[in-house]
PAKE-95266 format. One record per atom (N, C-alpha, C, O): residue in three letters; chain; atom name; x, y, z. Coordinates in steps of 0.001 Angstrom, whole numbers, padded with zeros to 6 digits. Example, Ala and Ser with C-alpha at 12.3 -4.5 7.8 and 13.67 -1.06 7.14 Angstrom:
2
[ALA,A,N,[013190,-005690,007800]] [ALA,A,CA,[012300,-004500,007800]] [ALA,A,C,[013200,-003300,007800]] [ALA,A,O,[014236,-003319,008465]] [SER,A,N,[012850,-002250,007080]] [SER,A,CA,[013670,-001060,007140]] [SER,A,C,[012900,000030,007870]] [SER,A,O,[013409,001138,008039]] 
This chain:
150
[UNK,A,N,[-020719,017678,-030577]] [UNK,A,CA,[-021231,016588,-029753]] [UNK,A,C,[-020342,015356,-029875]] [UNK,A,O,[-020072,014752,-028836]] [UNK,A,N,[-019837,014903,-031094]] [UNK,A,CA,[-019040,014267,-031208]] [UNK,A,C,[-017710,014030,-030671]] [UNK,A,O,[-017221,012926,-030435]] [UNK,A,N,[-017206,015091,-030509]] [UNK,A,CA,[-016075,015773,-029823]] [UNK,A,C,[-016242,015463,-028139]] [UNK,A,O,[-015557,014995,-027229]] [UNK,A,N,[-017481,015984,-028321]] [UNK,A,CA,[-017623,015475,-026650]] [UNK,A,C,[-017531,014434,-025891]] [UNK,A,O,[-016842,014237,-024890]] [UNK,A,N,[-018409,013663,-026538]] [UNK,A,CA,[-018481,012129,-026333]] [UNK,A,C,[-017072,011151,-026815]] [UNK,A,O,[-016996,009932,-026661]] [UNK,A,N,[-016335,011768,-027240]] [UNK,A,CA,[-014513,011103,-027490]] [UNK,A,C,[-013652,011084,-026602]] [UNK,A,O,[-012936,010186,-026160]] [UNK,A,N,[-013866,013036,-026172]] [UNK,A,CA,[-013341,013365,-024677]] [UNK,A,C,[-013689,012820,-023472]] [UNK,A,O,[-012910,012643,-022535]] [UNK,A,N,[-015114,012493,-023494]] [UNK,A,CA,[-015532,011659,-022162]] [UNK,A,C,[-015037,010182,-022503]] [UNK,A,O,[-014471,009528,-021627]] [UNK,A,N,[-015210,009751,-023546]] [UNK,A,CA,[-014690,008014,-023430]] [UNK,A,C,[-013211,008181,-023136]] [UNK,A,O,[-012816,007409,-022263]] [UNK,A,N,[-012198,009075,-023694]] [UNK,A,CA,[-011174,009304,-023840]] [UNK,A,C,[-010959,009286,-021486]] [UNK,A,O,[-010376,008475,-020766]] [UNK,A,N,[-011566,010264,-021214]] [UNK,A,CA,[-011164,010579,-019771]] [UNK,A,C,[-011197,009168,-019333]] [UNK,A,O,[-010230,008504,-018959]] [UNK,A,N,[-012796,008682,-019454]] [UNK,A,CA,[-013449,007593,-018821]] [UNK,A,C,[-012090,006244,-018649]] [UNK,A,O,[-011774,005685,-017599]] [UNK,A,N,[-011366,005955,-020340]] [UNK,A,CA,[-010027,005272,-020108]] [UNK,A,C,[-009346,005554,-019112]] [UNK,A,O,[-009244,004790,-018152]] [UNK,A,N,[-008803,006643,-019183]] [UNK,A,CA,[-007952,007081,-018605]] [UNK,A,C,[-007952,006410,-017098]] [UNK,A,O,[-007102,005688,-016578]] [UNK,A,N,[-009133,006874,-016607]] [UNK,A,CA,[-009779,006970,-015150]] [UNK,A,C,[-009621,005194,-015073]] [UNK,A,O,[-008452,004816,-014992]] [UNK,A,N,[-010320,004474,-015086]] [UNK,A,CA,[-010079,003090,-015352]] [UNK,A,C,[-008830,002424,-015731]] [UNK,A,O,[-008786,001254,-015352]] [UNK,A,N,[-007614,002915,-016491]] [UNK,A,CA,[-006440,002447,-016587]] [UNK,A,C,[-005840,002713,-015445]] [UNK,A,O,[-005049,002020,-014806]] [UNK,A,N,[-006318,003892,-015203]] [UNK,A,CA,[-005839,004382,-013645]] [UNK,A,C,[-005590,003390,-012412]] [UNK,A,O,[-004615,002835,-011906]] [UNK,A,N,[-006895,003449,-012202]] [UNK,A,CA,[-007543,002881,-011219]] [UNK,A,C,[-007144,001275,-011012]] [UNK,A,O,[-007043,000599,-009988]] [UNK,A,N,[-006896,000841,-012909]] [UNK,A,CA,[-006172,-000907,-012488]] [UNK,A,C,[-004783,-000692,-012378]] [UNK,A,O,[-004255,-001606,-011744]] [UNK,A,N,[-004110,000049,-012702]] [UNK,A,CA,[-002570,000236,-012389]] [UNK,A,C,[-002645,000300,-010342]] [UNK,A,O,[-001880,-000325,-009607]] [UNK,A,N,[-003502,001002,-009995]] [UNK,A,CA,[-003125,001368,-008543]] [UNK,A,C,[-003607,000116,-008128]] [UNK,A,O,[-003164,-000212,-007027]] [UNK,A,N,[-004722,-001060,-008891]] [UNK,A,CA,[-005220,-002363,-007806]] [UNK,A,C,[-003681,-002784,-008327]] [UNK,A,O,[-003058,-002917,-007273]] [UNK,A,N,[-002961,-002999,-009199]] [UNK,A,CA,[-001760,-003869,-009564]] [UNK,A,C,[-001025,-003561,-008715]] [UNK,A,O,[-000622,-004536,-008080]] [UNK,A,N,[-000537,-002354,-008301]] [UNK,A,CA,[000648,-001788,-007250]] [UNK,A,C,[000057,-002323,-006046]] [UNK,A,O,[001022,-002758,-005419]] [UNK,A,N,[-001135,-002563,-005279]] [UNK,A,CA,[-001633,-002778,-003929]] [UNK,A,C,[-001819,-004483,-004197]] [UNK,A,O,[-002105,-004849,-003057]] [UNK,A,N,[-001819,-005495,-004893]] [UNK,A,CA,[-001906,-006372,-005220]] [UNK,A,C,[-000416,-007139,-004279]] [UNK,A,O,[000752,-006928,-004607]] [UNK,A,N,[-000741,-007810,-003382]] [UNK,A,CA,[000160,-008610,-002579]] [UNK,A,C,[001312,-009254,-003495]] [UNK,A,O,[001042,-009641,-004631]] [UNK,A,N,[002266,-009327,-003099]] [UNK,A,CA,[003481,-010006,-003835]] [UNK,A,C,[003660,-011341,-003884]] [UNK,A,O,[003249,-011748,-002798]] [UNK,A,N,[004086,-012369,-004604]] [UNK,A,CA,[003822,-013919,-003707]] [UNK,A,C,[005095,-014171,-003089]] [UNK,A,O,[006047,-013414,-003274]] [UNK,A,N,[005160,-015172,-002379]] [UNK,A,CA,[006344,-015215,-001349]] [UNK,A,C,[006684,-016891,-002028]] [UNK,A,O,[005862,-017790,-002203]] [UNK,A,N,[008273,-016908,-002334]] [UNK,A,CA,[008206,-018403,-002568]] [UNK,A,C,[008176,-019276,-001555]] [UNK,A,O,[008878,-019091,-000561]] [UNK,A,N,[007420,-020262,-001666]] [UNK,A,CA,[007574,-021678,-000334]] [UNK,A,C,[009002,-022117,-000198]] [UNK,A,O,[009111,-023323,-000419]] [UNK,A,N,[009962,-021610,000051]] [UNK,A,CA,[011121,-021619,000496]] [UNK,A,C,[010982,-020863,001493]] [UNK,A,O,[010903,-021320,002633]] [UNK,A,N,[010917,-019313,001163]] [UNK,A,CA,[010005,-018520,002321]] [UNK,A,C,[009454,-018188,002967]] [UNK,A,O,[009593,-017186,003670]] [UNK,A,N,[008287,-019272,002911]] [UNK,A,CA,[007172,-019471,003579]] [UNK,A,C,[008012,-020417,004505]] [UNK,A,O,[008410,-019739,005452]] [UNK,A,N,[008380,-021533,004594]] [UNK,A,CA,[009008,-022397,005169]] [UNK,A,C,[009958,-021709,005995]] [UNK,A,O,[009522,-021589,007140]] [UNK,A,N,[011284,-021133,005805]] [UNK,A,CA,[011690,-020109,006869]] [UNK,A,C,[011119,-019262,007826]] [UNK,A,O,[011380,-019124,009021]] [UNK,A,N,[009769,-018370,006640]] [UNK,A,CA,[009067,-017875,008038]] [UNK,A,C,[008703,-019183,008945]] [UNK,A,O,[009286,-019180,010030]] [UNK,A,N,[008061,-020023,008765]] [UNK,A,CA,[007654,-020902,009844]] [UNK,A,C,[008672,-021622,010851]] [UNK,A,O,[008486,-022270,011880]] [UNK,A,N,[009900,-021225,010096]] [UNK,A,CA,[010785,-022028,010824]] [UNK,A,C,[011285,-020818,012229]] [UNK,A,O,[011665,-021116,013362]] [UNK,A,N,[011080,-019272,011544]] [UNK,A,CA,[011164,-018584,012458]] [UNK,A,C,[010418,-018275,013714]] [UNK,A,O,[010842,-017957,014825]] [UNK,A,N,[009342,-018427,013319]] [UNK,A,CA,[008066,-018578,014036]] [UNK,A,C,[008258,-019052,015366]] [UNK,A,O,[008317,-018498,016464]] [UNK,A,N,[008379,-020775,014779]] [UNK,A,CA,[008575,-022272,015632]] [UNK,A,C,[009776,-021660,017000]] [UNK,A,O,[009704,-021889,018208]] [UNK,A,N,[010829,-020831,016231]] [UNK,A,CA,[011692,-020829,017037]] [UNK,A,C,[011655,-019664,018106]] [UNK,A,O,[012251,-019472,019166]] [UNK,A,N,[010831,-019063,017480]] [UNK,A,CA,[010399,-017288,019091]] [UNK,A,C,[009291,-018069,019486]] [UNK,A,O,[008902,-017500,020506]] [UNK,A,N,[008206,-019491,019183]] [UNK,A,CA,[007874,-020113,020305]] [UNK,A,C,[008491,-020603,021269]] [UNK,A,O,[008164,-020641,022455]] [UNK,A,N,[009588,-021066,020652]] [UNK,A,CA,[010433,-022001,021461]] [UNK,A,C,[011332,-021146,022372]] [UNK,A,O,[011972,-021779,023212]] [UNK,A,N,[011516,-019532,022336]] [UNK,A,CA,[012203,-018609,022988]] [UNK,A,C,[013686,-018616,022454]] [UNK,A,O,[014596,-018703,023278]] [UNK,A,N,[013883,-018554,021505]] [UNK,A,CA,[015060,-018947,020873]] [UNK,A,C,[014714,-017257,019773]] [UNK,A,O,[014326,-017102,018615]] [UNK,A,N,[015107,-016271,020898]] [UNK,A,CA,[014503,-015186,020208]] [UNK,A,C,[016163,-014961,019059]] [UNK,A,O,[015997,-015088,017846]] [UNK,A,N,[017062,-014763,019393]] [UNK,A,CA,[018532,-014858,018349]] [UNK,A,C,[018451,-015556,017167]] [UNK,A,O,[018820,-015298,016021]] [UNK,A,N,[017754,-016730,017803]] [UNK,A,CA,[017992,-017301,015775]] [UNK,A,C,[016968,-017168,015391]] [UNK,A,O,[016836,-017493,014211]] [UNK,A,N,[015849,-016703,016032]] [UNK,A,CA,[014090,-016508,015063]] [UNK,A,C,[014428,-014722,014088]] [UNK,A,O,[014266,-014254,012961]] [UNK,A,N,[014990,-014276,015498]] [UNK,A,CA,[015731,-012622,014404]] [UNK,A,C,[016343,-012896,013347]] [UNK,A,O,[016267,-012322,012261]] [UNK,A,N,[017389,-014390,013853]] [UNK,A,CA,[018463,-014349,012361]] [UNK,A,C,[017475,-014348,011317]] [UNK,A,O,[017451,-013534,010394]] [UNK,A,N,[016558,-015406,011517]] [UNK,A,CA,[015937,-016055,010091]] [UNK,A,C,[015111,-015420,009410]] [UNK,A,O,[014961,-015463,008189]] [UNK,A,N,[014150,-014375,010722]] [UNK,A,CA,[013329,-013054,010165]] [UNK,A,C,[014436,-012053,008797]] [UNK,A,O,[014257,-011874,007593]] [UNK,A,N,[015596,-011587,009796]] [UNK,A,CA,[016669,-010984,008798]] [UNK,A,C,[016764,-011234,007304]] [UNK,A,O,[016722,-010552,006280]] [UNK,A,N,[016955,-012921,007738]] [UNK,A,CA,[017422,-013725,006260]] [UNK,A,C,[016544,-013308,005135]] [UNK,A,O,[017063,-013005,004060]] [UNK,A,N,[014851,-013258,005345]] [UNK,A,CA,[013894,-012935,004643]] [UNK,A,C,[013856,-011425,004537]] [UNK,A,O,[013261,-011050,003527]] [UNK,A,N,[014335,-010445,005315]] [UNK,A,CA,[013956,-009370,004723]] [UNK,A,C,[015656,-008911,004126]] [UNK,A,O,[015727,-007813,003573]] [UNK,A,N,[016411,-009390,004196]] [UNK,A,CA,[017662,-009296,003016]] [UNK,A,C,[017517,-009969,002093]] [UNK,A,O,[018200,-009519,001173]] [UNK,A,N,[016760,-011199,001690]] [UNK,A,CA,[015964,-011681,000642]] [UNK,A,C,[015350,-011202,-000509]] [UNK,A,O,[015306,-011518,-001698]] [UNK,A,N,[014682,-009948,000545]] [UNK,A,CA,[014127,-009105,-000277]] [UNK,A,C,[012126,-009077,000198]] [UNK,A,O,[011286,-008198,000003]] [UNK,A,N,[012037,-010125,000697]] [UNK,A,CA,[011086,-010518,001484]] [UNK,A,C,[010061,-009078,002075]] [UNK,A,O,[010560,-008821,003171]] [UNK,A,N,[009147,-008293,001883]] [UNK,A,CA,[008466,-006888,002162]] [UNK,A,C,[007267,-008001,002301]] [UNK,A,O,[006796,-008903,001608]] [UNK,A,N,[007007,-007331,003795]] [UNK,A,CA,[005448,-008522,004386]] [UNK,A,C,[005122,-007998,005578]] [UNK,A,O,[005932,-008289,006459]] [UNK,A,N,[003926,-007109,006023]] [UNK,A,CA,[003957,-006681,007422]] [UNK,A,C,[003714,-007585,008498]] [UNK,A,O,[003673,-007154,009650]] [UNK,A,N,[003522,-008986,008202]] [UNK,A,CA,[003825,-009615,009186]] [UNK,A,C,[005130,-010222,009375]] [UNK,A,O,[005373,-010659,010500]] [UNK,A,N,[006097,-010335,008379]] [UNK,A,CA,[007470,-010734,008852]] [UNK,A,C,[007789,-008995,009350]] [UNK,A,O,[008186,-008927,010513]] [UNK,A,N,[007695,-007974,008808]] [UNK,A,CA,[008490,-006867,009709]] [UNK,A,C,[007276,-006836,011533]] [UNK,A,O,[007659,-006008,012359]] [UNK,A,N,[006418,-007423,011805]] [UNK,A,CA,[005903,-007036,012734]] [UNK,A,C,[006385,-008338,013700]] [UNK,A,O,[006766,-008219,014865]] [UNK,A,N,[006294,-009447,013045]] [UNK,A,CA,[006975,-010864,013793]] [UNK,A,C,[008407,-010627,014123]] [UNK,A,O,[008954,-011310,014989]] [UNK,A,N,[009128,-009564,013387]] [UNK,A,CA,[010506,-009480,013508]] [UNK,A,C,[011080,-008061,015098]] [UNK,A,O,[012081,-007988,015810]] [UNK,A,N,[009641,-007116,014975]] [UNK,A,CA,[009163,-006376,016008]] [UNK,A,C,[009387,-007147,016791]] [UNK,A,O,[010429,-007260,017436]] [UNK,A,N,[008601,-007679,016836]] [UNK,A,CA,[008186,-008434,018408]] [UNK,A,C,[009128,-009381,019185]] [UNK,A,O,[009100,-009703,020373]] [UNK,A,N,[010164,-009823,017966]] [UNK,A,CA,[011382,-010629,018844]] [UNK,A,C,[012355,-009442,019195]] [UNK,A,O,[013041,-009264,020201]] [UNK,A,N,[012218,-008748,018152]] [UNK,A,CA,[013280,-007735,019403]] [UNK,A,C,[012667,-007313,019910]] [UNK,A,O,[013267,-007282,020984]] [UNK,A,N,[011324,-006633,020155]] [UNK,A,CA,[010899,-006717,021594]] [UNK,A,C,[011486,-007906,023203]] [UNK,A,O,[011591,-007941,024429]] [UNK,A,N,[011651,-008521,022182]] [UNK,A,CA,[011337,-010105,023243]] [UNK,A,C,[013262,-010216,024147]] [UNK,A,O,[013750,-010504,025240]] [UNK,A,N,[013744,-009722,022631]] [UNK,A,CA,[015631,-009685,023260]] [UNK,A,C,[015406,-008340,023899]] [UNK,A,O,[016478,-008293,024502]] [UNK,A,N,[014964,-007507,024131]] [UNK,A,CA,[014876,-006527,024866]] [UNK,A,C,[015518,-004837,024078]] [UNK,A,O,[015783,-003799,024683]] [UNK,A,N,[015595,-005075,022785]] [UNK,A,CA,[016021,-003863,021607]] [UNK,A,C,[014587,-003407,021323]] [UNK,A,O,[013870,-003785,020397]] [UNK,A,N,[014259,-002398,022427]] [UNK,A,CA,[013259,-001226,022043]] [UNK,A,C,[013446,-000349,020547]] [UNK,A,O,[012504,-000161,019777]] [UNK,A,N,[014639,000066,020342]] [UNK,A,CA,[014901,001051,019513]] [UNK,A,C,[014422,-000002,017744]] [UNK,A,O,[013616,000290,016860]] [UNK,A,N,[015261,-001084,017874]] [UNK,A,CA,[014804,-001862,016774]] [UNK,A,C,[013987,-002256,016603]] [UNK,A,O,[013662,-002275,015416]] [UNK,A,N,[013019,-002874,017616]] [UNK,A,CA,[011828,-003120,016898]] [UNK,A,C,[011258,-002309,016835]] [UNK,A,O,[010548,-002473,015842]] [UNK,A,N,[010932,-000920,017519]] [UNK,A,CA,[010072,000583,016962]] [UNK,A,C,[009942,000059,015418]] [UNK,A,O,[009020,-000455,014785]] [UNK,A,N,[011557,000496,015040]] [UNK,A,CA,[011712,000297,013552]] [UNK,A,C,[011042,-000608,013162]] [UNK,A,O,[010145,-000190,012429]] [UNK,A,N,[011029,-002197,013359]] [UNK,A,CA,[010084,-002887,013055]] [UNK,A,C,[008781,-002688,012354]] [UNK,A,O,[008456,-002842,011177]] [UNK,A,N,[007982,-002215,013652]] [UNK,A,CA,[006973,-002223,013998]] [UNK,A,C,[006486,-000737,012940]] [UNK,A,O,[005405,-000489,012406]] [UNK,A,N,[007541,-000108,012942]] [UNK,A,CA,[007074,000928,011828]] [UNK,A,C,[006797,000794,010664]] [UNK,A,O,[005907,001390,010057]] [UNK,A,N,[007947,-000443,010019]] [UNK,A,CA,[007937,-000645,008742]] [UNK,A,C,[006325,-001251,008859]] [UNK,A,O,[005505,-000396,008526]] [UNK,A,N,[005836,-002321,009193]] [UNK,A,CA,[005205,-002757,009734]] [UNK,A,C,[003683,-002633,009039]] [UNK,A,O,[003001,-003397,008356]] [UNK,A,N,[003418,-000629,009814]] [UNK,A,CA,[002930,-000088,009741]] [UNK,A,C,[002500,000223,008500]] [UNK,A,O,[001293,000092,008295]] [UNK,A,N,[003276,000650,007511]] [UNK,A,CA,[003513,000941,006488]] [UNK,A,C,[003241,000292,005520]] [UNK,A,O,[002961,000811,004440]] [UNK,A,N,[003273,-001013,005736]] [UNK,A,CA,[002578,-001846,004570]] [UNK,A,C,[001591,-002318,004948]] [UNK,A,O,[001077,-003082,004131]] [UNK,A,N,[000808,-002132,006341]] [UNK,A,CA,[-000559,-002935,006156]] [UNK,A,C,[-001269,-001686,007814]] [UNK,A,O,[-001610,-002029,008946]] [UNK,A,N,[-001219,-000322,007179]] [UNK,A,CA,[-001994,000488,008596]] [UNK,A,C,[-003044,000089,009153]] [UNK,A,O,[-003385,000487,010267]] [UNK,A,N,[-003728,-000786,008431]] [UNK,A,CA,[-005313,-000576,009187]] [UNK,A,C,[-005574,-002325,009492]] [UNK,A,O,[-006673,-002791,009791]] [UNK,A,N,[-004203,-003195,009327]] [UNK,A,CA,[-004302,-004332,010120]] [UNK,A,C,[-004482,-003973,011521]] [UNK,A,O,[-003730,-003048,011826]] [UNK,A,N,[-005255,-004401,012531]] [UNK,A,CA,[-005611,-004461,013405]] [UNK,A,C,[-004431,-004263,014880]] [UNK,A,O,[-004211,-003406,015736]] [UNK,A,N,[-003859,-005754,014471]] [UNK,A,CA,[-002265,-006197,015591]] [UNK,A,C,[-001401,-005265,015070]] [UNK,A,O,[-000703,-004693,015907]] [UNK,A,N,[-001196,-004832,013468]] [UNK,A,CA,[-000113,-004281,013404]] [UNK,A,C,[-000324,-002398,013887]] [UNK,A,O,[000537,-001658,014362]] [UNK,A,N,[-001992,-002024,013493]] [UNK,A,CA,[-001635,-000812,014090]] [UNK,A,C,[-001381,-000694,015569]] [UNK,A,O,[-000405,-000032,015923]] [UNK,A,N,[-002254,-001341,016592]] [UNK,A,CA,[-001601,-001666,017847]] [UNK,A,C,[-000234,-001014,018084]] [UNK,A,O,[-000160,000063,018676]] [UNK,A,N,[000583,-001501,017740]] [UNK,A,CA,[001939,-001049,017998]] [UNK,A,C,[002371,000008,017831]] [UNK,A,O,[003581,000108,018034]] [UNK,A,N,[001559,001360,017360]] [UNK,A,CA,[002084,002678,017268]] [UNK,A,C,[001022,003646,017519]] [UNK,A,O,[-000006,003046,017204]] [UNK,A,N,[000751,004662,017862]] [UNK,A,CA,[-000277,005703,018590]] [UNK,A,C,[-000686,006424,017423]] [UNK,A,O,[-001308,007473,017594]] [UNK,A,N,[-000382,005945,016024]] [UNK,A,CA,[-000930,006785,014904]] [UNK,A,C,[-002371,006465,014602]] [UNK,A,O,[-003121,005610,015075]] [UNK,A,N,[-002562,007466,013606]] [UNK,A,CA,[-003998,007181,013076]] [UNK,A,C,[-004069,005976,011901]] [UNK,A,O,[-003132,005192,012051]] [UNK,A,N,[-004721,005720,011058]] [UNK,A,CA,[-004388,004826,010110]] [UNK,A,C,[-004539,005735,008994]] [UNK,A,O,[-005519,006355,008580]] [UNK,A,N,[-003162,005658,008546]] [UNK,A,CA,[-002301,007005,007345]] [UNK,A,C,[-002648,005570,006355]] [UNK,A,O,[-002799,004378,006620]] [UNK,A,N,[-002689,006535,004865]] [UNK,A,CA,[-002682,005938,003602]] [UNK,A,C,[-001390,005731,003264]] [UNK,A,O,[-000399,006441,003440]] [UNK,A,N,[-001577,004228,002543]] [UNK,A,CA,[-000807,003491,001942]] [UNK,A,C,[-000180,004837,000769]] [UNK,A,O,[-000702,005941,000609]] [UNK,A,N,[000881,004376,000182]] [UNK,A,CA,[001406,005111,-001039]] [UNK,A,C,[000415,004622,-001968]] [UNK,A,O,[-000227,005451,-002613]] [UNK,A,N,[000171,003203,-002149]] [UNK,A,CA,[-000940,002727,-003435]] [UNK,A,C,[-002091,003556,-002865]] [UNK,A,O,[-002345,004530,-003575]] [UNK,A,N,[-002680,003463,-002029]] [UNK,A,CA,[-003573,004231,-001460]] [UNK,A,C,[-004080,005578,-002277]] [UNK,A,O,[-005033,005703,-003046]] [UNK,A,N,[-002943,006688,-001763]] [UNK,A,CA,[-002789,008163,-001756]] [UNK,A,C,[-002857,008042,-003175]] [UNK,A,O,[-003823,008613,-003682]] [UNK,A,N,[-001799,007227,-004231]] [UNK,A,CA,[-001977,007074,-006025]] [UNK,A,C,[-003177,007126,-006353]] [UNK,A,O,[-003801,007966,-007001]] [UNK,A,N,[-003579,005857,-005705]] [UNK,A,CA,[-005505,005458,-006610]] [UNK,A,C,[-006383,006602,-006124]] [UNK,A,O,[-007329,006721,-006903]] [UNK,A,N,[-006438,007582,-005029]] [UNK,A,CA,[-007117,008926,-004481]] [UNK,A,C,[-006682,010164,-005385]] [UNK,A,O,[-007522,010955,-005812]] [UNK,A,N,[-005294,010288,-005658]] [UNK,A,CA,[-004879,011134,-006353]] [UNK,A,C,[-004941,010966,-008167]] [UNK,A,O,[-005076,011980,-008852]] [UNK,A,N,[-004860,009991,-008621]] [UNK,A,CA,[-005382,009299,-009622]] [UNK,A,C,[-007047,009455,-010202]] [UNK,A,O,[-007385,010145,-011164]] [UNK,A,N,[-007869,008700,-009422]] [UNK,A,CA,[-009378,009161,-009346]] [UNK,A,C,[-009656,010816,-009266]] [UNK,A,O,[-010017,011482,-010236]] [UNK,A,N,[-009550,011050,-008672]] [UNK,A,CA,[-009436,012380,-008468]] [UNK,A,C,[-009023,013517,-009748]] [UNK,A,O,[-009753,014485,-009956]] [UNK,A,N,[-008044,013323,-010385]] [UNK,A,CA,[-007370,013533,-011841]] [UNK,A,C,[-008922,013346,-012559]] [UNK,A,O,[-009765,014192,-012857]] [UNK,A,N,[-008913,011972,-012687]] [UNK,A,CA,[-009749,011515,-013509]] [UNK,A,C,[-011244,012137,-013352]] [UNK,A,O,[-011931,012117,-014373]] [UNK,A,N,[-011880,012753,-012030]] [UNK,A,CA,[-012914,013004,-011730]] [UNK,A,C,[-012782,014676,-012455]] [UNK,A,O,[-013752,015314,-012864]] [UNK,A,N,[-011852,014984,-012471]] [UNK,A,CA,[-011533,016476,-012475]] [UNK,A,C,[-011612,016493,-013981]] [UNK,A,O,[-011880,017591,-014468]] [UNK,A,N,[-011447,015576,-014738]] [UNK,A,CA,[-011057,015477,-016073]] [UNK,A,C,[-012069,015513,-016795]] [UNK,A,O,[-012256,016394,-017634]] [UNK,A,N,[-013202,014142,-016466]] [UNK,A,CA,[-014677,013949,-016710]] [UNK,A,C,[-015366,015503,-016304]] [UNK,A,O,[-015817,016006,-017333]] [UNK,A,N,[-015550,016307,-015213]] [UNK,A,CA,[-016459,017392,-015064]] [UNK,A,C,[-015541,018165,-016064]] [UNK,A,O,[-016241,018235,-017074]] [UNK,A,N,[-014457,018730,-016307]] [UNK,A,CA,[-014048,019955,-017572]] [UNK,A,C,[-014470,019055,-018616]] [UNK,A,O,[-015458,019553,-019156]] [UNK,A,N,[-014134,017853,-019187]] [UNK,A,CA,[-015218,017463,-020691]] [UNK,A,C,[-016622,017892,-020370]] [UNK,A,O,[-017268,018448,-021258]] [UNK,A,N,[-017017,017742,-019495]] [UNK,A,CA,[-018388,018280,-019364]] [UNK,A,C,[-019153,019158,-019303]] [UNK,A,O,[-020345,019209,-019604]] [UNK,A,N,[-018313,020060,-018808]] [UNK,A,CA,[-018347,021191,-018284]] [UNK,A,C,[-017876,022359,-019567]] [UNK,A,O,[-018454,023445,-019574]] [UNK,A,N,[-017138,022151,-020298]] [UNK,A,CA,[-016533,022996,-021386]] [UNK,A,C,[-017472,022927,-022141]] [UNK,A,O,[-018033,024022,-022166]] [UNK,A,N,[-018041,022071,-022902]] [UNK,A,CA,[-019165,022566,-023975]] [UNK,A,C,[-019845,023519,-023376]] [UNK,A,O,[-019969,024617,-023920]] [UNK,A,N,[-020469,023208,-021987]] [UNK,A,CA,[-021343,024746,-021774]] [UNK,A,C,[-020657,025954,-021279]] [UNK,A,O,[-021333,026967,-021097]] [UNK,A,N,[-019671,025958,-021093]] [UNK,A,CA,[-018816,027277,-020847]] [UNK,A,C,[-018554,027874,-022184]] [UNK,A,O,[-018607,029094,-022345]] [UNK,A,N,[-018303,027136,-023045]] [UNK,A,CA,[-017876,027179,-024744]] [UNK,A,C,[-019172,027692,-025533]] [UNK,A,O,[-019094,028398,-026539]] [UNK,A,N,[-020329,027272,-024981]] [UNK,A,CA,[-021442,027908,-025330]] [UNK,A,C,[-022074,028888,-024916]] [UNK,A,O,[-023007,029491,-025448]] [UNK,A,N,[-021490,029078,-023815]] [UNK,A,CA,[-022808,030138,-022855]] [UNK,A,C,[-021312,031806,-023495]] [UNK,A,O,[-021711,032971,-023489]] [UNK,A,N,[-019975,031502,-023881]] [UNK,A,CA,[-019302,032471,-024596]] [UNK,A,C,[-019645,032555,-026300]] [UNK,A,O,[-018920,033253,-027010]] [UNK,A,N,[-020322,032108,-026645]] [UNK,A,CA,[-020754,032057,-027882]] [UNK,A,C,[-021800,032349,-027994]] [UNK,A,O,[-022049,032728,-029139]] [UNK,A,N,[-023086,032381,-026942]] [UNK,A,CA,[-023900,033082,-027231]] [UNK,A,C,[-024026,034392,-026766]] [UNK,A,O,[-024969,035171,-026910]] [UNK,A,N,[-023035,034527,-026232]] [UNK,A,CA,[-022830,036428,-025580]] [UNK,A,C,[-022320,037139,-026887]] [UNK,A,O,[-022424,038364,-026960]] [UNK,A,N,[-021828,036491,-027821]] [UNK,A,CA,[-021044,037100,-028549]] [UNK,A,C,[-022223,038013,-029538]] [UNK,A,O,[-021829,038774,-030422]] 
């Protein structure tokens, strides 16, 4: 019994370390206000139809290093706007990919709303962990019901 109850606290960790590693990976990145300020400056400027330098400055942020589905979907939409179908697809894909079940951003592609990679982890993760908890549980009486046949 003892044994048992080690294995279940033992899973139960597990399952819970789990589970905060996958909120840490899905946990938004912060953007520095330098960045923030460029995006806006990009913004200002595909209001203003100044779709060439709102791309440059979108660019600037995602060679930055900058991962944000609204700068890859704001960056969509100006090449939409210069008339590069093929690039903003791409856009609009990346887009996709970091935020499916935003609303505007699924819009832009005929898919279903597919799981995130953090997503599919914390499902495949739980799941481990669910599988883990029923065999601790499950083995004492399999372990017993062969021990009393014997």
């Amino acid at each position: 019994m003892k044994q048992r109850t080690i294995l279940v606290l033992a899973a139960l960790v597990l399952v819970g370390a789990s589970l905060f590693i996958a909120w840490q990976l899905a946990a938004p990145t912060r953007v520095s206000d330098a960045n923030t300020e460029t995006f806006a400056r990009a913004n200002q400027l595909y209001r203003n139809g100044n779709y060439p330098a709102a791309a440059k400055m979108y660019e600037q942020l995602v060679t930055g290093g900058v991962e944000n589905a609204d700068l890859f979907y704001n960056l969509g939409v100006t090449y939409a706007a210069m008339g590069n179908a093929g690039r903003s697809e791409e856009m609009f894909a990346v887009a996709r990919a970091f935020a499916p079940r935003d609303p505007q951003v699924a819009q832009t592609g005929n898919m279903g709303l597919p799981l995130t990679q953090n997503e599919t982890a914390l499902l495949v993760l739980a799941g481990v962990g669910v599988i883990t908890v029923l065999f601790v549980l499950l083995r004492s009486r399999m372990l017993s019901k062969n021990t009393a046949t014997v």
